[in-house]
C-alpha angles and dihedrals in degrees: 000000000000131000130198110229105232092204098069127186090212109079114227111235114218120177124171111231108229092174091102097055103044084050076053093059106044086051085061101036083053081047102055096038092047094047094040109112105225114209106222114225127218089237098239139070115251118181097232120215120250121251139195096226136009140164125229106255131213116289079226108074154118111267118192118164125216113214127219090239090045106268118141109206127182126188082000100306142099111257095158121210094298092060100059094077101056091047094047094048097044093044086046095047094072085043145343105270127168130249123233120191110205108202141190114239089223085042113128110254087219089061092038087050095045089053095040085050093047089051097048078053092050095060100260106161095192117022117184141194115225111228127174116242 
């Protein structure tokens, strides 16, 4: 009969395999950066006006951004007041997302009423003003 001798002159190697959960985590970390909704900025800094009361608006949305020298920017850069429509109607035609305007508080109401106007005839259904609180 043999017998195995417990007290072995070989040592046994263990390691532990972290290959699989590292593949784990960088599943979730793709996930969660895929999923993660990123709130586009205009691309420049407005003072907003004050306002008694607000709502909190949809994280997708439509930001342009009225200047206090008149300037509409959109993504960071000047599109004037001619250049609201093409960008509402091409970012509305995929789903229905809200327009914020984003306007100075020393802004010109002409300029904030011309790019309000060319989004209503964009086809923008809800069409917002962005306060602070």
């Amino acid at each position: 009969m043999l017998r195995r001798s417990l007290a072995s002159d070989e040592s046994d190697n263990v390691e532990i395999n972290l290959s699989p959960m590292i593949d784990c985590v960088f599943i979730l970390l793709i996930f969660f950066i895929v999923t993660t909704v990123f709130v586009e900025e205009t691309g420049i800094e407005v003072n907003k006006p004050d306002a008694a009361a607000s709502v909190p608006l949809e994280k997708n949305s439509i930001l342009i951004a009225v200047t206090a020298d008149g300037q509409v920017v959109y993504g960071g850069r000047d599109i004037g007041v001619a250049g609201v429509g093409a960008i509402v109607k091409r970012l509305t035609q995929q789903e229905d997302m809200p327009v914020i305007i984003q306007a100075d508080e020393g802004a010109n109401h002409g300029v904030f009423a011309r790019v309000y106007g060319e989004a209503k005839l964009a086809g923008a259904k809800q069409i917002n003003f962005s306060t602070v609180r």
